[in-house]
C-alpha positions as CSV (number, residue, x, y, z in Angstrom):
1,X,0.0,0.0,0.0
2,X,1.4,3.6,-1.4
3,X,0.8,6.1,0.9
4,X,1.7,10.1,-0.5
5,X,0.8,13.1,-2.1
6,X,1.5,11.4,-5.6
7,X,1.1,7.2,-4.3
8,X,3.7,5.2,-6.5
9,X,5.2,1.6,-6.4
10,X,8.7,1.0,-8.1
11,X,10.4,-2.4,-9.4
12,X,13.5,-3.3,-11.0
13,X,13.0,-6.1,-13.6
14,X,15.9,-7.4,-15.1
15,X,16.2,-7.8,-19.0
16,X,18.4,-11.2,-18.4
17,X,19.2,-12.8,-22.1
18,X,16.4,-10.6,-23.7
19,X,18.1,-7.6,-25.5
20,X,16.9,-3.9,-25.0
21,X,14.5,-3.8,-28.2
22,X,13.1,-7.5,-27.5
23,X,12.0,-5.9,-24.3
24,X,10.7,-3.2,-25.8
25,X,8.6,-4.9,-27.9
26,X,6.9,-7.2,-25.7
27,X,6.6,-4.5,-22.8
28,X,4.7,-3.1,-25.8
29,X,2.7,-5.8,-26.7
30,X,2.0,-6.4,-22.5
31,X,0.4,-3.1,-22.7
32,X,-1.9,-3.5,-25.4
33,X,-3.0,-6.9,-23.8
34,X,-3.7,-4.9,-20.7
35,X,-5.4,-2.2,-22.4
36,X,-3.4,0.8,-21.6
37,X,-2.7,3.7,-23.5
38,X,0.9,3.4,-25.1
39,X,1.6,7.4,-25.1
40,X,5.3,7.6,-25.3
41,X,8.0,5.3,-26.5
42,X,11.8,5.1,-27.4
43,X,14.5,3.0,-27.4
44,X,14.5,4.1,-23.7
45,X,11.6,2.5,-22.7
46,X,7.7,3.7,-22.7
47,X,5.3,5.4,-20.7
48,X,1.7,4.2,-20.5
49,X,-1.6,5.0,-18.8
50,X,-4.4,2.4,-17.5
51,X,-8.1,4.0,-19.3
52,X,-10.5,2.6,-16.9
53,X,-12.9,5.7,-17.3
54,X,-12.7,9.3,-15.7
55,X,-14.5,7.9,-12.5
56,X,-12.0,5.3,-11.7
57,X,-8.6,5.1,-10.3
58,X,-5.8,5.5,-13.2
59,X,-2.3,5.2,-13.1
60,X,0.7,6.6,-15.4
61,X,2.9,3.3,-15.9
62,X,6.7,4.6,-16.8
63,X,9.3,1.8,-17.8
64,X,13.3,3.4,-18.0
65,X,15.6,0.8,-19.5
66,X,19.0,1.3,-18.2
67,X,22.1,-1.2,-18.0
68,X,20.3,-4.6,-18.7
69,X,17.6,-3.4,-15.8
70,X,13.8,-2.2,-16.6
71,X,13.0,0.1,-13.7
72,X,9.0,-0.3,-13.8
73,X,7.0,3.0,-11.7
74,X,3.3,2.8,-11.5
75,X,1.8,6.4,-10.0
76,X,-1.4,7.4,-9.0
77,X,-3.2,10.2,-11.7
78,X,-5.7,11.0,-9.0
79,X,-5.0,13.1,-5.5
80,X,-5.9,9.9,-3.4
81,X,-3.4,10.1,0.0
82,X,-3.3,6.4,-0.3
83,X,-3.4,4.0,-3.2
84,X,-4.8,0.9,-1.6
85,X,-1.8,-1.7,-3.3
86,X,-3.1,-0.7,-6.3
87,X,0.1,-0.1,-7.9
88,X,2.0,-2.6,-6.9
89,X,-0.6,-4.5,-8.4
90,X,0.0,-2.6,-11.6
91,X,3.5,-3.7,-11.7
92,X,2.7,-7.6,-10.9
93,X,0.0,-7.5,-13.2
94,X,2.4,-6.3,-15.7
95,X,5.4,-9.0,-15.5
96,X,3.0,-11.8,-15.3
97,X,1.6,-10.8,-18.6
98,X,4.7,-10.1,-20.0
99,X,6.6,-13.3,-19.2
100,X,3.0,-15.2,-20.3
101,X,3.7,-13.1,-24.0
102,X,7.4,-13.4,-23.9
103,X,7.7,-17.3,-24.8
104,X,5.0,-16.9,-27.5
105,X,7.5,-14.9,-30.0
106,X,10.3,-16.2,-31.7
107,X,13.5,-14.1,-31.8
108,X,12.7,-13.3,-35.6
109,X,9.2,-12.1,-34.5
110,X,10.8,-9.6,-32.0
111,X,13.6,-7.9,-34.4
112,X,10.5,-7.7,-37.3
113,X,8.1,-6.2,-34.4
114,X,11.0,-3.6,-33.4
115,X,11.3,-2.6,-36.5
116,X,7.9,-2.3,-37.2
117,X,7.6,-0.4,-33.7
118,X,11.0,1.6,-35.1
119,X,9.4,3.4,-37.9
120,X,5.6,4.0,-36.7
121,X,5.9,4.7,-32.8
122,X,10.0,5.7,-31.4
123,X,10.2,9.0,-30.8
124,X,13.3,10.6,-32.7
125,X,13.3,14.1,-30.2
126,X,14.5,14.3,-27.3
127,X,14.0,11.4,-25.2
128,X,12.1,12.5,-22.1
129,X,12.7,8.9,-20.7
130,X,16.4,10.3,-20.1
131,X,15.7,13.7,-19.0
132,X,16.8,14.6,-15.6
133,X,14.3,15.1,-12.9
134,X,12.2,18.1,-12.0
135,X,14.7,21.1,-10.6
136,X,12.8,22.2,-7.4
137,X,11.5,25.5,-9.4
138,X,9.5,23.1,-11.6
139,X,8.1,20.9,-8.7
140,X,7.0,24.0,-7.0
141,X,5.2,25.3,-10.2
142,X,3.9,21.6,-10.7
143,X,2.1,22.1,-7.2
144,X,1.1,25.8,-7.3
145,X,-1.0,24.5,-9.8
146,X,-3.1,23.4,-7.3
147,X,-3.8,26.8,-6.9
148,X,-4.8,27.6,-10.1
149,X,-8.1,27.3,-11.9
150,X,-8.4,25.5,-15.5
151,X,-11.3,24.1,-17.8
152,X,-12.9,21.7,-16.0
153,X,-10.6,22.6,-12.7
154,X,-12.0,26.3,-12.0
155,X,-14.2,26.7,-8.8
156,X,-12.1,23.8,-6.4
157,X,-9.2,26.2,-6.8
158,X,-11.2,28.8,-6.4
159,X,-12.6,27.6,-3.1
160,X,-9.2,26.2,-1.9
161,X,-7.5,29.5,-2.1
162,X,-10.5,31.2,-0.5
163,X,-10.0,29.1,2.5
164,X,-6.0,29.7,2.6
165,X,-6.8,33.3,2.2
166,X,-8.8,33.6,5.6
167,X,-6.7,31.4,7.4
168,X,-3.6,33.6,6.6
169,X,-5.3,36.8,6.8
170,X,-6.4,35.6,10.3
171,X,-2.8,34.7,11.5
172,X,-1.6,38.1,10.2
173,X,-4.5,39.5,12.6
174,X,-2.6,37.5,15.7
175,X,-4.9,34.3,15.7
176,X,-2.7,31.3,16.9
177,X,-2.3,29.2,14.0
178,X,-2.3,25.8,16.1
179,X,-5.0,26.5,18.3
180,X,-7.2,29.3,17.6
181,X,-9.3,30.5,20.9
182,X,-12.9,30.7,20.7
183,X,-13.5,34.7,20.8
184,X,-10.8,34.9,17.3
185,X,-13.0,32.1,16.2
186,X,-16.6,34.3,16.9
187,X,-15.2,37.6,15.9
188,X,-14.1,36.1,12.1
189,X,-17.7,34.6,11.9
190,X,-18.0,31.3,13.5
191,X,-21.1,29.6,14.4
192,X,-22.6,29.7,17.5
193,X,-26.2,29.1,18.6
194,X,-26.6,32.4,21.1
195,X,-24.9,34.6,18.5
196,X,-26.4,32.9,15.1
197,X,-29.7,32.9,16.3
198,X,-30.0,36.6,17.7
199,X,-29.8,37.7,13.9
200,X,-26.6,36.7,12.8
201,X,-27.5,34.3,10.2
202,X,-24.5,34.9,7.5
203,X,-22.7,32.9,10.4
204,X,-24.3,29.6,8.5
205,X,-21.7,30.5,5.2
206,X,-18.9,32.3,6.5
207,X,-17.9,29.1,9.1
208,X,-17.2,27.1,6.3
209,X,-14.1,29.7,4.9
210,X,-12.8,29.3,8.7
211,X,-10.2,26.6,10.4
212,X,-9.3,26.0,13.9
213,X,-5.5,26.0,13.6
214,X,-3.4,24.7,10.3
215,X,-4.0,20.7,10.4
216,X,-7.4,21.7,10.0
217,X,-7.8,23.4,7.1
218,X,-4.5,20.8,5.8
219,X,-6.9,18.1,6.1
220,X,-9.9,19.5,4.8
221,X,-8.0,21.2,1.5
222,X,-6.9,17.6,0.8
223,X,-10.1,16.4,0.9
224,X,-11.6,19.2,-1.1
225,X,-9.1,18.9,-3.4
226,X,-9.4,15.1,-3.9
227,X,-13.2,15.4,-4.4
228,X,-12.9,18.4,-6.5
229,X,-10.7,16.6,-9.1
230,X,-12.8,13.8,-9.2
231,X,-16.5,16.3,-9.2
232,X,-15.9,19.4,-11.0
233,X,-15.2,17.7,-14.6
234,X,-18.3,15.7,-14.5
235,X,-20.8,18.8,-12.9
236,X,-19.1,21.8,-14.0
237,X,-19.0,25.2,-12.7
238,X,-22.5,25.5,-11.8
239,X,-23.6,22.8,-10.1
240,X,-20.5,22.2,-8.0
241,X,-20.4,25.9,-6.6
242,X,-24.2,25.2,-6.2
243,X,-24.1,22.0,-4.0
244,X,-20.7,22.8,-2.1
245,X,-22.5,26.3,-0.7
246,X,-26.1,24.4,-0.4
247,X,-24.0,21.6,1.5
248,X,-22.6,24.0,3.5
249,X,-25.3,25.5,4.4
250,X,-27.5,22.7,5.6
251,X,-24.4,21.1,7.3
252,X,-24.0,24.5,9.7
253,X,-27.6,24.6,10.3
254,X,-27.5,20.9,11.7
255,X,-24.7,21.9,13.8
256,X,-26.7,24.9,15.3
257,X,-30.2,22.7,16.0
258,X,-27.4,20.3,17.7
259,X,-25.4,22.0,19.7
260,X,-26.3,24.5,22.0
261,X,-23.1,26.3,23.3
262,X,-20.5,24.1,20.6
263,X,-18.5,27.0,18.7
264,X,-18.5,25.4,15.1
265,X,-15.8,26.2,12.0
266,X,-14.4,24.3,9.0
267,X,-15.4,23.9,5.7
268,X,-15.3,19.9,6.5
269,X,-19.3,19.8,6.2
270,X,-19.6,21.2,2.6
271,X,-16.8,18.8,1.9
272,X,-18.5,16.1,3.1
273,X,-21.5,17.3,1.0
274,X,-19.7,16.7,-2.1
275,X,-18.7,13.2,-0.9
276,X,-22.3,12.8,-0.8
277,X,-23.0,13.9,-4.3
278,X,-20.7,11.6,-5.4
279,X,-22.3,8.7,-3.9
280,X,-25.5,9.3,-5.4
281,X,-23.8,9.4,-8.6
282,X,-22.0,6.3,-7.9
283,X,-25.5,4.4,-7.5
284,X,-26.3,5.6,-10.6
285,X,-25.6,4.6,-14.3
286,X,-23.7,7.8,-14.6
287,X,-20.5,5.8,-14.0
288,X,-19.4,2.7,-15.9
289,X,-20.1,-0.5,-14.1
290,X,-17.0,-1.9,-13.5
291,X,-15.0,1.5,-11.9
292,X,-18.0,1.9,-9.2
293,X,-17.1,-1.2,-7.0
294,X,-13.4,0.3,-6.5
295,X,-14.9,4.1,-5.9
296,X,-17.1,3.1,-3.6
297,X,-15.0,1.2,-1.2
298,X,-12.6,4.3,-1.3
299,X,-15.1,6.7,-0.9
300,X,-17.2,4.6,1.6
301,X,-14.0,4.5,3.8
302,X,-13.4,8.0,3.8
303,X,-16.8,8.8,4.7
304,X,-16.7,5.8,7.2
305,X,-14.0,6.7,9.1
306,X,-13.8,10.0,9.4
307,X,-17.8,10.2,10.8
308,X,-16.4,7.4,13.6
309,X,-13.4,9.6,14.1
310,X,-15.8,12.3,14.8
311,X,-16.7,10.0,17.7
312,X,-13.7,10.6,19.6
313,X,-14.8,14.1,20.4
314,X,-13.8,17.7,19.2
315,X,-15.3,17.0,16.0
316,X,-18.9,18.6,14.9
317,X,-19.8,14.8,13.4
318,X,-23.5,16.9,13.3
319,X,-22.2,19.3,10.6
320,X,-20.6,16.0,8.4
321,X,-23.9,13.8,9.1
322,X,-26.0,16.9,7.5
323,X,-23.5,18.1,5.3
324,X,-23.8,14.2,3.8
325,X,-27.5,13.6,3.7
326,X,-27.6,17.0,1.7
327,X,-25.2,15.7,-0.7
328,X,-27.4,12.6,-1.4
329,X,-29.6,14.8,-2.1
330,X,-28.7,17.2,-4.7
331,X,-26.3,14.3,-6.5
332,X,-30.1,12.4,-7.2
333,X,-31.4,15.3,-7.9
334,X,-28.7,16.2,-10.5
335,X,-29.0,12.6,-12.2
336,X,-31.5,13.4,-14.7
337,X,-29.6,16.7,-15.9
338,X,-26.2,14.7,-16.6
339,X,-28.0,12.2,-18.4
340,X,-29.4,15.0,-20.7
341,X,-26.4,17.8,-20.6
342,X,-27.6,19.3,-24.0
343,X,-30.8,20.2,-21.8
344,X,-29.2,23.7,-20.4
345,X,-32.8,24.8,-18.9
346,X,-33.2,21.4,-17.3
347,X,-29.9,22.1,-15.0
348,X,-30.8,25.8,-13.8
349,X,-34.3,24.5,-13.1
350,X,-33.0,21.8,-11.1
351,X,-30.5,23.9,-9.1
352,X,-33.0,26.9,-8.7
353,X,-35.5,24.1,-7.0
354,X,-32.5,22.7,-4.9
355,X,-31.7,26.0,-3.8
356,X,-35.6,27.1,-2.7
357,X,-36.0,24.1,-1.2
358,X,-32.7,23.8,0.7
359,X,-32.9,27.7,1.8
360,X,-36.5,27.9,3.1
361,X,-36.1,24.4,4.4
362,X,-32.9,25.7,6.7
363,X,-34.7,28.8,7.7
364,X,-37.4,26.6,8.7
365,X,-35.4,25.0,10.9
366,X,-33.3,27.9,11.8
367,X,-36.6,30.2,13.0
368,X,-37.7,26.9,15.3
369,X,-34.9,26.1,17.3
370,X,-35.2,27.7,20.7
371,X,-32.6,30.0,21.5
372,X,-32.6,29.6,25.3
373,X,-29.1,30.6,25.5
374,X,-29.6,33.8,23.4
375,X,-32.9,34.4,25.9
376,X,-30.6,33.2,28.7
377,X,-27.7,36.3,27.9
378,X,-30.2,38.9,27.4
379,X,-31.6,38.0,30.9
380,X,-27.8,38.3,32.1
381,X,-27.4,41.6,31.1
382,X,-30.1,42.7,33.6
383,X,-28.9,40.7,36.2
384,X,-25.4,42.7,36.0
385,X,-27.0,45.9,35.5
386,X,-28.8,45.3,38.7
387,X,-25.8,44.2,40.3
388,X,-24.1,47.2,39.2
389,X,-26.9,49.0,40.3
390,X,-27.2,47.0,44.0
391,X,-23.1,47.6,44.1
392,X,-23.7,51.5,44.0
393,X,-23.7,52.1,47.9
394,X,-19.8,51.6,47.4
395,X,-19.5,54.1,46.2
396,X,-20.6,56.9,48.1
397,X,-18.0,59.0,50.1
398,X,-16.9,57.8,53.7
399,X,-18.6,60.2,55.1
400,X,-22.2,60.0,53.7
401,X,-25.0,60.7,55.8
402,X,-26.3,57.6,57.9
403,X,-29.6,57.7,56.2
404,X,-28.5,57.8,52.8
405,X,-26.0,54.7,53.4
406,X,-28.8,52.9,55.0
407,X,-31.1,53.7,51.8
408,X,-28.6,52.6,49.9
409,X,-28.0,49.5,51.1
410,X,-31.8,48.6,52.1
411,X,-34.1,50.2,49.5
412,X,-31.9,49.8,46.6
413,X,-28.8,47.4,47.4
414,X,-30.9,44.5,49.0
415,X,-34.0,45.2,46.9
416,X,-31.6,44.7,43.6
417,X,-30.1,41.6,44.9
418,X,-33.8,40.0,45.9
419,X,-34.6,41.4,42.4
420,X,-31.3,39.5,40.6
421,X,-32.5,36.0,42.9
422,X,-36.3,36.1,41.1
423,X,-34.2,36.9,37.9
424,X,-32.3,33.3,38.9
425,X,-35.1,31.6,39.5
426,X,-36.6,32.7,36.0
427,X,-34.4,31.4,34.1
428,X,-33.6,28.4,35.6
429,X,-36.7,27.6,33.9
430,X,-34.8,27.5,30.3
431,X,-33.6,24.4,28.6
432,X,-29.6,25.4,29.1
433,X,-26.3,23.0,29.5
434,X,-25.3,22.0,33.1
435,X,-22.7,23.8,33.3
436,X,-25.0,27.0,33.3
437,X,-27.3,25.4,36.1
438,X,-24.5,25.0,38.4
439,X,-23.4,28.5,37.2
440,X,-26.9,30.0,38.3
441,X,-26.6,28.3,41.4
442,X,-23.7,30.3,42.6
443,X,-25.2,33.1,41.1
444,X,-27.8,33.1,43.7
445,X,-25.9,32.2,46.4
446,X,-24.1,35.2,45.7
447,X,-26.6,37.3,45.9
448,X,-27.5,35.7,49.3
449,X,-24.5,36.4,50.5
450,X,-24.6,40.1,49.3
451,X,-28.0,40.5,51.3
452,X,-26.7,39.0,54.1
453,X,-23.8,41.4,54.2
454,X,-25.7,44.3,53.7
455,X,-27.9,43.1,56.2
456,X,-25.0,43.2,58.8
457,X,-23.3,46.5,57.8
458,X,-26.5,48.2,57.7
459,X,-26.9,47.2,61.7
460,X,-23.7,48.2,62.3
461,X,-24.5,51.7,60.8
462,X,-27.8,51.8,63.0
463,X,-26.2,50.6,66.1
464,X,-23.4,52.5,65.5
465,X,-20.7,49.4,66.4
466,X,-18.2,47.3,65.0
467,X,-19.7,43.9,66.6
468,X,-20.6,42.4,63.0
469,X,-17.1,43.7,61.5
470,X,-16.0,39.6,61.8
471,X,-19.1,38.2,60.2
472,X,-19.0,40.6,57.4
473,X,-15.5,40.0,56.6
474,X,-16.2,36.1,56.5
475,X,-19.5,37.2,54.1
476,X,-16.8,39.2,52.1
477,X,-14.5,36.2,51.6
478,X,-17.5,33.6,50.6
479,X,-18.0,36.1,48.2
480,X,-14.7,36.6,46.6
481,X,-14.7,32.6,46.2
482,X,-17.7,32.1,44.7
483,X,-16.7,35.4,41.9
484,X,-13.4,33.7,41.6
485,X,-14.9,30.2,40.7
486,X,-16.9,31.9,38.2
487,X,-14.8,33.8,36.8
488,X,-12.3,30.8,36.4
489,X,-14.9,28.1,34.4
490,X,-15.3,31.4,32.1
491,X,-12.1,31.6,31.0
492,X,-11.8,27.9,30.5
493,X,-14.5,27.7,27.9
């Protein structure tokens, strides 16, 4: 099993008493057997490519003969990470065919079949079998291709530089590359139930440009790159742009009906809608028989493990899982419209219906899921205004009147406190996480404690004494806990 950017197997196969041309010739003739297409040969050797159909995994097959050794190469033509064995099978396929063809020639047969191959097929230029390898300037322009969009290669590009765009204009903005926290995260647009819900909608797009730190978006580029190669050709422009936003889309809204405080980013669920498309279309007649059972094993895994990887934690499977079921979706609905491409209006119909259907569908959803956090932080903001409010009686100067310190603690600091505790009590009603129950818990304990201070230091201002000074100090300390443990599970989130 090859595992690489470019997945490759290589074997040396000895020539023994065959001479240079009499192995040219029947590599030759193994290649026709095997049905490849002979592209390039010379006296060097050949270079061949497997044509099992633009939907199924192809290799370029290079054979260099060189001091009575054939060095055979079999390398992946798609962007698969990992090659499965295939080209090592490639290359065994390969020598038992030829050494089944080799004892069916005579020696006459060969040198009348080189010469034959000598006047119709071997290149007389330059013999790119014995150029040297790639300087690094040409490898690098080999990959910044990538990068670039061609016919039938135009909007992955597109989308793949959009993605490394963000990401870099975010690091130049001081986001941590590796580990991005979660307010960088909000402020570039991820999404968030509170925040999505209270209005911010174009959250549901613009979380598919982000990344949460460079192995993300790595990983997801590869994928999008693989699945773009493979897409693009057969949908065009139009329909992949279509289903990878519409994928998108649904994927984030999934994630929001989900999650109620998980801060979501990556552009892994359009990604996976595309995976999605391409499964419908492998279920379909679209493909030729034979390529479908290798595609879908590879694409099945892909999808397999990375939605049990998902498992583990830290991953939004919710996003993938709607991102997918989308994908299924619009790749049916696209069958009949690649079975009839000359039919232009039949295509825009079907992606104009996709998109209605998809977009009042998520908005659907998206106006019915309760926002009980949103509700929850809007409640918050007049509990702290109260407190502030309650907190006021600090401020006055050390020597206030009695009866205006007394009013200030009684008739406005312990009616605000008593007013925060009902607050409490309100919305511990709401459907919220746990962690925010045991938040409001404290909460009103302390604002207990508050009242029961004020309580103390407004009899000491009536009596005139210092006899509660102990109790209120211990009141003081309680308090400074409980506002330190809060403070602390905030900054860990």
């Amino acid at each position: 099993m090859a595992i690489g950017f470019t997945p490759k197997s290589i074997e040396d196969f000895p020539l023994n008493d065959l001479s240079q041309e009499q192995f040219l010739v029947i590599a030759n003739e193994t290649a026709i057997k095997m049905k490849w297409d002979v592209s390039y040969i010379s006296d060097s050797g050949l270079i061949a490519y497997t044509n099992k159909g633009m939907f199924s995994w192809n290799a370029e097959i290079r054979i260099n003969i060189e001091n009575g050794i054939a060095n055979i190469k079999s390398s992946s033509t798609g962007s698969e990470m990992i090659d499965w064995g295939k080209n090592k099978k490639n290359i065994a396929n390969f020598i038992s065919t030829f050494n089944e063809l080799r004892s069916t020639f005579t020696a006459e047969e060969l040198a009348a079949k080189y010469l034959n191959l000598k006047e119709t097929n071997i290149s007389n230029e330059e013999d790119v079998l014995k150029l040297p390898p790639p300087t690094t300037t040409e490898q690098i322009s080999d990959f910044f291709s990538i990068f670039k969009p061609t016919k039938g290669y135009f909007i992955t590009p597109l989308l793949i530089d959009a993605n490394i765009l963000i990401f870099i204009l975010m690091a130049i903005s001081g986001v941590n590359i590796l580990m991005p926290d979660s307010e960088s995260l909000l402020k570039w647009g991820a999404n968030f139930r509170p925040m999505t819900l209270e209005g911010q909608w174009w959250r549901l797009l613009t979380n598919c440009f982000l990344h949460i730190g460079i192995f993300h978006i790595l990983m997801n580029m590869y994928a999008l790159l693989y699945i773009g190669v493979l897409l693009e050709p057969h949908l065009g422009k139009t329909r992949f742009i279509s289903a990878y936003l519409l994928t998108g889309i649904a994927a984030s809204v999934t994630s929001l009906w989900w999650h109620d405080l998980t801060i979501s980013a990556g552009a892994s669920g359009a990604i996976f809608g595309m995976y999605g498309v391409f499964l419908a279309m492998l279920t379909s007649n679209l493909i030729e028989k034979k390529s479908r059972k290798a595609l879908l094993a590879s694409i099945a895994f892909f999808v397999g493990y990375n939605l049990l990887n998902g498992i583990k934690g830290g991953i939004d499977n919710s996003a993938h899982i709607g991102g997918l079921v989308c994908g299924l979706i619009i790749g049916y609905a696209f069958i009949p419209s690649l079975k009839k491409p000359e039919i232009n209006s039949l295509k825009f119909t079907t992606i104009a219906l996709l998109t209605v259907l998809i977009l009042v569908s998520s908005f659907a959803v998206y106006k019915n899921i309760p926002n009980d956090i949103g509700t929850y932080d809007t409640k918050m903001k007049g509990f702290f205004s109260m407190e502030s409010m309650a907190l006021q009686v600090f401020k006055l100067p050390k020597d206030a009147p009695k009866d205006k310190l007394i009013y200030g603690l009684k008739d406005e600091g312990i009616y605000y406190w008593n007013e925060n505790i009902k607050l409490i009590d309100e919305v511990e009603k709401l459907e919220l996480p746990d962690v925010i129950h045991e938040r409001n818990k404290k909460l009103k304990q302390y604002c207990q404690l508050r009242i029961n201070s004020y309580e103390l230091i407004c009899k000491g201002i009536e009596k005139d004494t210092d006899e509660y000074k102990d109790q209120i100090e211990d009141y003081n300390q309680q308090i400074e806990k409980i506002i330190n443990e809060i403070s602390g599970e905030q900054k860990s989130k």
